[in-house]
N, C-alpha and C positions, 0 to 999 in steps of 0.2 A: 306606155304599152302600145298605142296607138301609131307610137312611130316604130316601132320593133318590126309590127306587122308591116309598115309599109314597106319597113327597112326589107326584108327578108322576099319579099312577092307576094305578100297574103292579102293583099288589100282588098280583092276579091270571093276571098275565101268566106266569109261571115254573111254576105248577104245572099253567096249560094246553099251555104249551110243553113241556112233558113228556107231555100226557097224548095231545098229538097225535103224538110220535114212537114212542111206545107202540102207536097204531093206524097207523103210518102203513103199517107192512109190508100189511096186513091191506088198508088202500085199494089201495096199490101192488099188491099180487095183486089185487083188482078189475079195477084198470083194464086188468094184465095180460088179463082174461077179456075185455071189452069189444075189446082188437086182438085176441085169439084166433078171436073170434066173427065179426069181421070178417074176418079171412082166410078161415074155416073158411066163408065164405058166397063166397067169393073163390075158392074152391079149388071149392068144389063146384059151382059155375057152370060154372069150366074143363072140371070133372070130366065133369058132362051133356052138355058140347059135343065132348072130346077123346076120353075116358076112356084114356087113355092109363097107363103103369105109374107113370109121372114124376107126374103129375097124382092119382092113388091113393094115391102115396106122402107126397102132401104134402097131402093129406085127413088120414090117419092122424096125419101130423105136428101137425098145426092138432088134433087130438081128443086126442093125448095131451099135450101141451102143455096143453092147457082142461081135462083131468079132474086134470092135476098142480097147477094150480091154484085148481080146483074144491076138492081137499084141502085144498093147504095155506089156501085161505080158512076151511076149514071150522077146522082145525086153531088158527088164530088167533084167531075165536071163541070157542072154547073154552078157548083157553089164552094169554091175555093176557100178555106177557113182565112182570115183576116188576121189571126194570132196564133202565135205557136201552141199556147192552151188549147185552141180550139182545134190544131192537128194532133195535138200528143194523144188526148182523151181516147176519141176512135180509133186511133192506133193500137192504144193498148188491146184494146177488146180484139182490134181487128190480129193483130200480132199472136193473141193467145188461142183466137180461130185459127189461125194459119197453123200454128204446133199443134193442135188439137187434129186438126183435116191432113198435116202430113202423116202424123202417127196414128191414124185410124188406116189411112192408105197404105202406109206400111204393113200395116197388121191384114189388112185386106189383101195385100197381094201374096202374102205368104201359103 
């Protein structure tokens, strides 16, 4: 097997394919920030126009949401997982945030 891959150009491919699921939590809270940033511009448009308690309260939602992410970005920087266990886990979560926060934004800019 191990010559297959040599054979073909892949010799490379396996230890970048780990090094990206290693980071990938780390992007996936990015791009978390990027829908956070867009609602939290979303919301506070409403907010100028309504200012209503509902509309306040989903300000707030959109800032703490961005600063839980804002850490654990930071958090990931500095402490890169060591095992693919230890990137898949918060991926998940973080993966299920991301579908969660783009389909709230969708529904939000309707």
């Amino acid at each position: 097997m191990l010559m297959e891959i040599n054979f073909f150009g892949f010799s490379n491919l396996i230890p970048t394919l780990i090094a990206l699921v290693k980071t990938s939590a780390l992007i996936t809270s990015i791009a978390n920030i990027v829908l956070l940033i867009g609602m939290l511009y979303v919301y506070m448009e409403r907010y100028l126009k309504v200012k209503s308690k509902f509309t306040t309260t989903l300000v707030l939602f959109a800032l703490l949401f961005l600063v839980q992410n804002i850490l654990f970005s930071v958090y990931f920087v500095f402490n890169l997982p060591e095992t693919i266990i230890n990137a898949v886990i918060p991926l998940i979560f973080l993966g299920l945030e991301f579908t969660a926060l783009a389909l709230l934004l969708m529904i939000t800019r309707d």
